[in-house]
TORKOL-4160 file (C-alpha; in steps of 0.2 Angstrom, whole numbers, padded with zeros to 4 digits, m for minus):
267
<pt num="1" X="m0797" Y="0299" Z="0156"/>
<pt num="2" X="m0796" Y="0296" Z="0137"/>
<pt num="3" X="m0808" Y="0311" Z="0136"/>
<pt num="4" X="m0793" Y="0321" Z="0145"/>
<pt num="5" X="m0781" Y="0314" Z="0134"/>
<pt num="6" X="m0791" Y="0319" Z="0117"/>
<pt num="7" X="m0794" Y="0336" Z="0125"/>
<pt num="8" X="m0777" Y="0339" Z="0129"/>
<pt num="9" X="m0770" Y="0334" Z="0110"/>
<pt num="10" X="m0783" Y="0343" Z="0102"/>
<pt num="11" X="m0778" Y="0359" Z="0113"/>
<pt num="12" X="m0762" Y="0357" Z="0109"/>
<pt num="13" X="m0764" Y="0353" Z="0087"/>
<pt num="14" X="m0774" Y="0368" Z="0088"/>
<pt num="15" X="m0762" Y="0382" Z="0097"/>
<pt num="16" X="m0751" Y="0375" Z="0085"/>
<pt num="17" X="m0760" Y="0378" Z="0070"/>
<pt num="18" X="m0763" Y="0396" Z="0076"/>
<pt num="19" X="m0745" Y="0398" Z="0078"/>
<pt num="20" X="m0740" Y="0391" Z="0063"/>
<pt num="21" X="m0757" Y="0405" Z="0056"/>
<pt num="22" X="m0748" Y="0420" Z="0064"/>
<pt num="23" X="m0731" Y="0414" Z="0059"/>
<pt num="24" X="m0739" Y="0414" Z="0040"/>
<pt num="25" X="m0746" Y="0431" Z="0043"/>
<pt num="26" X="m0731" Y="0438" Z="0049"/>
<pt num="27" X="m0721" Y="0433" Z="0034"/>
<pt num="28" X="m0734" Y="0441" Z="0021"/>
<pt num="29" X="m0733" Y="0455" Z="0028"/>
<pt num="30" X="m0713" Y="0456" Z="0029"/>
<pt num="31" X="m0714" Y="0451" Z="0012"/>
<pt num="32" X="m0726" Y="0464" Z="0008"/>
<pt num="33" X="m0713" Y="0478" Z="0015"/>
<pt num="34" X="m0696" Y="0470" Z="0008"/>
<pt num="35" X="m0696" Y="0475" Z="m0009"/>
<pt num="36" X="m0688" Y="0494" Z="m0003"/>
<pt num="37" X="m0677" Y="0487" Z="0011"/>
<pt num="38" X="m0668" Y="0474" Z="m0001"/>
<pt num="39" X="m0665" Y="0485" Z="m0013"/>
<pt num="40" X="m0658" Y="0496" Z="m0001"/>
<pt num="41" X="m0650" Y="0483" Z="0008"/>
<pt num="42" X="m0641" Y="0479" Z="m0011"/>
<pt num="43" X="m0635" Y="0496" Z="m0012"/>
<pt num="44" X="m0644" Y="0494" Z="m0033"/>
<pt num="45" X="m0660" Y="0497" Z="m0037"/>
<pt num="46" X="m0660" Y="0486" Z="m0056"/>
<pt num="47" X="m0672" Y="0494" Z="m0068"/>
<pt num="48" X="m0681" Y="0483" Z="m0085"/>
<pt num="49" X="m0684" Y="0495" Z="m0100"/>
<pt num="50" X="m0684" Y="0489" Z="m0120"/>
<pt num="51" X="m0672" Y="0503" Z="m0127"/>
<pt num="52" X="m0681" Y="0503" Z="m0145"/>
<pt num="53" X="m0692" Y="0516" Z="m0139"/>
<pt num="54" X="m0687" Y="0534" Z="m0144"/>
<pt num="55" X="m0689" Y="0548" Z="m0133"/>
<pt num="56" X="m0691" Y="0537" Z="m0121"/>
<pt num="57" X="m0675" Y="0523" Z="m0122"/>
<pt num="58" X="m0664" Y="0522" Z="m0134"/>
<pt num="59" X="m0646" Y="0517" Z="m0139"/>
<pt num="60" X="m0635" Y="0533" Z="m0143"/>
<pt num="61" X="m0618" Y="0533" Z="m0145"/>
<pt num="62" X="m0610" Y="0546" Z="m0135"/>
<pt num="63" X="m0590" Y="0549" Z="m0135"/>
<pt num="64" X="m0588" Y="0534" Z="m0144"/>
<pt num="65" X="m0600" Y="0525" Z="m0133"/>
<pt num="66" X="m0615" Y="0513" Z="m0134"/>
<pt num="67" X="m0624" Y="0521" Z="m0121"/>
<pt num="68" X="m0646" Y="0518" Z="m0115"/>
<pt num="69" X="m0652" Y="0536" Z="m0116"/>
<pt num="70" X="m0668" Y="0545" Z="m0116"/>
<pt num="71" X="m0684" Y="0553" Z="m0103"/>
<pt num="72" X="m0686" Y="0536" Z="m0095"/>
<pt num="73" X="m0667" Y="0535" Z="m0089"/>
<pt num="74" X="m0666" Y="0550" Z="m0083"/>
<pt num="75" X="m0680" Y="0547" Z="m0071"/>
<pt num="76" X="m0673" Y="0530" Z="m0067"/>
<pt num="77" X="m0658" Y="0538" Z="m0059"/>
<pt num="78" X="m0669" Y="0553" Z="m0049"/>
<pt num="79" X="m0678" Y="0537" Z="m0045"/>
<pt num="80" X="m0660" Y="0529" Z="m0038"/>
<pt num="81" X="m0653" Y="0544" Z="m0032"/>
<pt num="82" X="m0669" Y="0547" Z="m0020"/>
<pt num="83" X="m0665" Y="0530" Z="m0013"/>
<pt num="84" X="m0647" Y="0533" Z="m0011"/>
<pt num="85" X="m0642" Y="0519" Z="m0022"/>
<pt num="86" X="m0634" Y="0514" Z="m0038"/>
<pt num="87" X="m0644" Y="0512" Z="m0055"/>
<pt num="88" X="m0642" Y="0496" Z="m0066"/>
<pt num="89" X="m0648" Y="0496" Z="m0080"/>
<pt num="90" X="m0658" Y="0478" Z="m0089"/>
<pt num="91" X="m0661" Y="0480" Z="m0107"/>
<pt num="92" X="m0673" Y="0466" Z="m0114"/>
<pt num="93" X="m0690" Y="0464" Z="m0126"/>
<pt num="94" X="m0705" Y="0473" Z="m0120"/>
<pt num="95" X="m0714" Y="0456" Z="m0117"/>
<pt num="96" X="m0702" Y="0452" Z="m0106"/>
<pt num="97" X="m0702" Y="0465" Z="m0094"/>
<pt num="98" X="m0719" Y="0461" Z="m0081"/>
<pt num="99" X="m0711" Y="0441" Z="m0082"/>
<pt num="100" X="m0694" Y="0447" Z="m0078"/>
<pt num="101" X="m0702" Y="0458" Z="m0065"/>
<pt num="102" X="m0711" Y="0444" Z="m0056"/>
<pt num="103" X="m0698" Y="0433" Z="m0057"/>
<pt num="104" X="m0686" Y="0444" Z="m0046"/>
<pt num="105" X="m0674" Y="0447" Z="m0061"/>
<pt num="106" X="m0678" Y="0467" Z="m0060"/>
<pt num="107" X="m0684" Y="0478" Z="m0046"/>
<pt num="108" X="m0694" Y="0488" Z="m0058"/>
<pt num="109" X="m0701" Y="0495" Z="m0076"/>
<pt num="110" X="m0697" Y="0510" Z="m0084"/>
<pt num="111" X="m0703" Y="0508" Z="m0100"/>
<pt num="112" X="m0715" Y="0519" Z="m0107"/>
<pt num="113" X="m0726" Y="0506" Z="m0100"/>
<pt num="114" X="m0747" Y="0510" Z="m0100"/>
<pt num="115" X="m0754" Y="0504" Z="m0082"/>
<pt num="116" X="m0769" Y="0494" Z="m0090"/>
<pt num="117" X="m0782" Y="0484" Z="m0081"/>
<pt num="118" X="m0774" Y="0466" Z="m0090"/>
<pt num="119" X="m0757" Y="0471" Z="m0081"/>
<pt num="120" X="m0765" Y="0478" Z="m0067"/>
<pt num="121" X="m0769" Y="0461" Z="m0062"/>
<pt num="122" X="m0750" Y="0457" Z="m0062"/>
<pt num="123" X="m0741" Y="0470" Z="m0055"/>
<pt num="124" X="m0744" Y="0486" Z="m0047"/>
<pt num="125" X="m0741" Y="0502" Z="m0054"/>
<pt num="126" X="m0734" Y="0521" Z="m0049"/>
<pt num="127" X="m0742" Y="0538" Z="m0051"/>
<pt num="128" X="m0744" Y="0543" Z="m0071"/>
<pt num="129" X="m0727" Y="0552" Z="m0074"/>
<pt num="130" X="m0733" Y="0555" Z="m0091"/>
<pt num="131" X="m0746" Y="0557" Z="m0103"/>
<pt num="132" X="m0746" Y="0554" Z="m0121"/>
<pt num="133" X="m0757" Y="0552" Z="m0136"/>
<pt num="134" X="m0758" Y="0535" Z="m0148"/>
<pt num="135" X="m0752" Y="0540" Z="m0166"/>
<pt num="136" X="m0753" Y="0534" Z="m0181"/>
<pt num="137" X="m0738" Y="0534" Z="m0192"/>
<pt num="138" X="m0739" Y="0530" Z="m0212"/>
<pt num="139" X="m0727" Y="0534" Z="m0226"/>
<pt num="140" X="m0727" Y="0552" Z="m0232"/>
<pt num="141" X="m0733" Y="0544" Z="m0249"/>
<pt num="142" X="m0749" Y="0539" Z="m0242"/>
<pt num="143" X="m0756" Y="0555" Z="m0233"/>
<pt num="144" X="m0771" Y="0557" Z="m0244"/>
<pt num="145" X="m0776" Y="0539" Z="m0242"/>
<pt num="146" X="m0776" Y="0538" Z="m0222"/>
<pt num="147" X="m0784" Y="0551" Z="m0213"/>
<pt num="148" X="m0798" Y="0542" Z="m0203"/>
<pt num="149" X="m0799" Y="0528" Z="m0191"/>
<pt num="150" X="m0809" Y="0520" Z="m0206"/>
<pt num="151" X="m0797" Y="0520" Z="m0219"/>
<pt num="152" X="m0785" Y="0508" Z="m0208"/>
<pt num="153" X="m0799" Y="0495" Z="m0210"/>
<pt num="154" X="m0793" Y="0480" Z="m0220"/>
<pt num="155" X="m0777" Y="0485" Z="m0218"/>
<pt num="156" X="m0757" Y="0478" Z="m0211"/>
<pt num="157" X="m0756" Y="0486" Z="m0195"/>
<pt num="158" X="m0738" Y="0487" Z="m0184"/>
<pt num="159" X="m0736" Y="0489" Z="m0166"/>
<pt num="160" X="m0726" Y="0483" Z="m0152"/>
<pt num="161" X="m0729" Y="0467" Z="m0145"/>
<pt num="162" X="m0739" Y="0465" Z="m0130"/>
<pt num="163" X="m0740" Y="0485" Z="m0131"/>
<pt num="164" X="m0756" Y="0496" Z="m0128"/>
<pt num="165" X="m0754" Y="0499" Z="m0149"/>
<pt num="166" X="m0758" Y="0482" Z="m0151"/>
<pt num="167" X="m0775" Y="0480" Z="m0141"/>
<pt num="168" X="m0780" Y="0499" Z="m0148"/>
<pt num="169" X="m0775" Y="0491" Z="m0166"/>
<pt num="170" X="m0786" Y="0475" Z="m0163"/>
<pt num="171" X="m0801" Y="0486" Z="m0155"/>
<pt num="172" X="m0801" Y="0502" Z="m0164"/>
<pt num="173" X="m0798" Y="0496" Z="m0184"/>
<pt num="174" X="m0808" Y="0483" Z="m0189"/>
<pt num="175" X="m0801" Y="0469" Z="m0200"/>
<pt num="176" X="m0782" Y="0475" Z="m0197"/>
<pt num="177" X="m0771" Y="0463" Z="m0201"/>
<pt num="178" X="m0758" Y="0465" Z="m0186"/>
<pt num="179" X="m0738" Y="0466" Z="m0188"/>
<pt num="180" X="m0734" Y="0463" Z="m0169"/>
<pt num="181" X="m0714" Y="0463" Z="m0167"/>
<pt num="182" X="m0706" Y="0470" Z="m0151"/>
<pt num="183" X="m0692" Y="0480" Z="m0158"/>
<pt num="184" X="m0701" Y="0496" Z="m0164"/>
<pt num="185" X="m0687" Y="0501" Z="m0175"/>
<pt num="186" X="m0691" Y="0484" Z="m0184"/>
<pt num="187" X="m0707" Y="0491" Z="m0187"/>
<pt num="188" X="m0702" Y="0507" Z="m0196"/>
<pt num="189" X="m0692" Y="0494" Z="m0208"/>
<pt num="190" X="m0709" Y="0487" Z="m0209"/>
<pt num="191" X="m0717" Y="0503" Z="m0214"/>
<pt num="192" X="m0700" Y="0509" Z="m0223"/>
<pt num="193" X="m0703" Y="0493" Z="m0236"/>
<pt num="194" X="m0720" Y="0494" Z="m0238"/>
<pt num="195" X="m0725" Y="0477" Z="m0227"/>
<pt num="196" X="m0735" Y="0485" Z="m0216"/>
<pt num="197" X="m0749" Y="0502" Z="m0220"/>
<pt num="198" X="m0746" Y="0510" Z="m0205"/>
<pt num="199" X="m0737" Y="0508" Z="m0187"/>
<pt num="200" X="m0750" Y="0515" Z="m0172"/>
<pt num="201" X="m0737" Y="0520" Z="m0158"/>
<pt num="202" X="m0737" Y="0534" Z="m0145"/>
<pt num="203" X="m0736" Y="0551" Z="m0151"/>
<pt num="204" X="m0719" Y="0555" Z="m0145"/>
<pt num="205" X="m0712" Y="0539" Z="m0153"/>
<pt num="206" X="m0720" Y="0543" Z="m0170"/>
<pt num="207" X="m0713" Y="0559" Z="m0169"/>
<pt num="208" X="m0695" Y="0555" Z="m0168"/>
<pt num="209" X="m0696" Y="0541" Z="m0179"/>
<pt num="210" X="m0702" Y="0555" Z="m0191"/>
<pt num="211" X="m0687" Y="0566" Z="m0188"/>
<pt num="212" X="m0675" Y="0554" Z="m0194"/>
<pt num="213" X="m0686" Y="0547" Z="m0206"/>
<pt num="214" X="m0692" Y="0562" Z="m0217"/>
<pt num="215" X="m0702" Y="0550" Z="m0230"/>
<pt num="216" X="m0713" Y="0545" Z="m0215"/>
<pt num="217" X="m0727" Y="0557" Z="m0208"/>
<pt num="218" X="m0740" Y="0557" Z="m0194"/>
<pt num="219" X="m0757" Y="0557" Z="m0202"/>
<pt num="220" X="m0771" Y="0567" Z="m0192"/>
<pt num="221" X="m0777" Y="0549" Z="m0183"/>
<pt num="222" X="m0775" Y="0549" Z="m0165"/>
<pt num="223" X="m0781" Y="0537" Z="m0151"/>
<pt num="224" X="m0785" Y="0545" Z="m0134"/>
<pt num="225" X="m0776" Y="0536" Z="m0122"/>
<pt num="226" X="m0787" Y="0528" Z="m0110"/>
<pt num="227" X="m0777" Y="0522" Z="m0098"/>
<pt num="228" X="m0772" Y="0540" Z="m0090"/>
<pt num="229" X="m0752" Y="0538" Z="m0096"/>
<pt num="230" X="m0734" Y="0531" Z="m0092"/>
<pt num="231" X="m0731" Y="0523" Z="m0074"/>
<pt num="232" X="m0718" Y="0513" Z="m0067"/>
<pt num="233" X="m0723" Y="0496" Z="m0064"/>
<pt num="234" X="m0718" Y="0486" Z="m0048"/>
<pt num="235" X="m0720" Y="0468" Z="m0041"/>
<pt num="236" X="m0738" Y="0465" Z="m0033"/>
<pt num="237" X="m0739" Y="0471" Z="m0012"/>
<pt num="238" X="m0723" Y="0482" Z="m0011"/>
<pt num="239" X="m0732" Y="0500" Z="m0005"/>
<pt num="240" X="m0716" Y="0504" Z="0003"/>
<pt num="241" X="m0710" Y="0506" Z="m0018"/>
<pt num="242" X="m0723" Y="0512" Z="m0023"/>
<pt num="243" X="m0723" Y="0527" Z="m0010"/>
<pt num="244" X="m0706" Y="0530" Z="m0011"/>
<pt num="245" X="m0705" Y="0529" Z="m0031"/>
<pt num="246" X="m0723" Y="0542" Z="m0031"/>
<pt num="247" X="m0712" Y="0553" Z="m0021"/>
<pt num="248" X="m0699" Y="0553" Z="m0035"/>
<pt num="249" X="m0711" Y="0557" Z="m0048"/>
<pt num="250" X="m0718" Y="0570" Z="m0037"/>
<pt num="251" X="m0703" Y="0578" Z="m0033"/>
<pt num="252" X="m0697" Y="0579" Z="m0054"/>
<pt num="253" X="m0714" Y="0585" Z="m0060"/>
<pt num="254" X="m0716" Y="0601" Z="m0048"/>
<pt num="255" X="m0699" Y="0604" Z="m0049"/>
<pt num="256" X="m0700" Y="0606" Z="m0070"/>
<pt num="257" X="m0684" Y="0592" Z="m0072"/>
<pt num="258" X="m0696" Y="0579" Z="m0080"/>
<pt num="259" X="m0702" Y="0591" Z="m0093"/>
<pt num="260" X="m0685" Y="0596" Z="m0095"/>
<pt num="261" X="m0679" Y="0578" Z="m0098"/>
<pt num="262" X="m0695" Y="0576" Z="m0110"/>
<pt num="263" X="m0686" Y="0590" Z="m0119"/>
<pt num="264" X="m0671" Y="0585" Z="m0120"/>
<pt num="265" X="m0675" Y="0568" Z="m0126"/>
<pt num="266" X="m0684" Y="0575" Z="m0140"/>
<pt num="267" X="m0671" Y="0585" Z="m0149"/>
């Protein structure tokens, strides 16, 4: 009898820790697909970017107006209109951007952002909607003195904190001393005042902050970037997003309006 009994509670515990097993798994995977349906479901789909980054994001006043422009944004909203909902932008530092991503503060980054194996381990990431060079960008003044990797040596070095610059500046150039600030246009005052030798920054970047700085140049250093380019990064388990944000990228790269907008932002 006491057997029976024993049985019959142990029968019972375990179907119940099956349940509560299948209840778990049931849940991940709701989880797993949510991301897309809740941002639908919000009618908003809220986008992280660091608008110190021109052609990407930048500020620009336009009829009188402080407005986020550049190649990223215009992106963000093919990205909101394929989902048939409104765009909000979320301006912050570029170091905050996967926290505030993982925290559910953002739906997304669009950010010029390098899908590398440290923040692979994070958060996922799109197709590569673009591919750009690492440059190096130095005052005018000093373009006899820098033209190899190993001239840096030694050297203050700027880039962007927690950026793709900063591990190419503490791998590639031995004994830089690193400038790491997360406003870029703080590091062309760096560059501008003689604090810093040289700024390593993607191509496009450089090659604005050039144009509006005419004492600065881009010396013939390059760095191949290794990571394959630009992507969108989104939380962890959400292919629904993914797929319906590669769609986007799809969509704007056979149709020419991506290197339209790359145009654009750059003149």
């Amino acid at each position: 009898m006491k057997n029976g009994i024993m049985k019959k509670i142990f029968t019972t515990a375990l179907v119940g820790v099956m349940s509560l097993s299948l209840i778990a798994c049931g849940a991940k995977d709701e989880t797993a697909t949510d991301s897309l349906t809740a941002i639908k479901e919000n009618k908003k789909v809220i986008v992280g970017l660091s608008a110190d980054y021109a052609p990407y994001e930048s500020h620009s006043m336009i009829d009188g107006k402080d407005e986020i422009v550049g190649f990223d944004v215009d992106l963000a909203k093919e990205v909101a209109k394929d989902m048939g909902v409104e765009l909000e932008i979320k301006e912050m530092s570029f170091d905050a951007l996967i926290g505030a991503l993982k925290a559910g503060q953002i739906d997304m980054i669009i950010s010029g952002m390098n899908p590398d194996d440290e923040r692979r381990k994070e958060i996922d990431f799109s197709d590569i909607y673009y591919e750009a060079q690492h440059a190096v960008l130095i005052n005018a003044v000093d373009k006899e003195k820098y033209k190899t990797v190993a001239d840096l040596n030694g050297l203050k070095i700027g880039a962007q904190l927690a950026s793709t610059q900063q591990a190419i500046a503490k791998e590639k150039v031995e004994g830089a001393e690193l400038t790491l600030l997360a406003d870029v246009n703080n590091l062309i005052l760096e560059l501008k005042t003689g604090k810093v030798s040289a700024i390593i920054t993607e191509e496009p970047v450089a090659k604005i902050a050039v144009k509006t700085n005419p004492e600065m140049i881009l010396s013939g250093i390059s760095f191949k970037d290794e990571t394959g380019g630009n992507a969108i990064g989104l939380k962890k388990d959400s292919p629904e997003l993914v797929a319906q944000v590669n769609e986007t990228i799809k969509r704007v790269k056979e149709s020419g309006d991506l290197d339209k907008f790359i145009i654009e932002a750059n003149e």
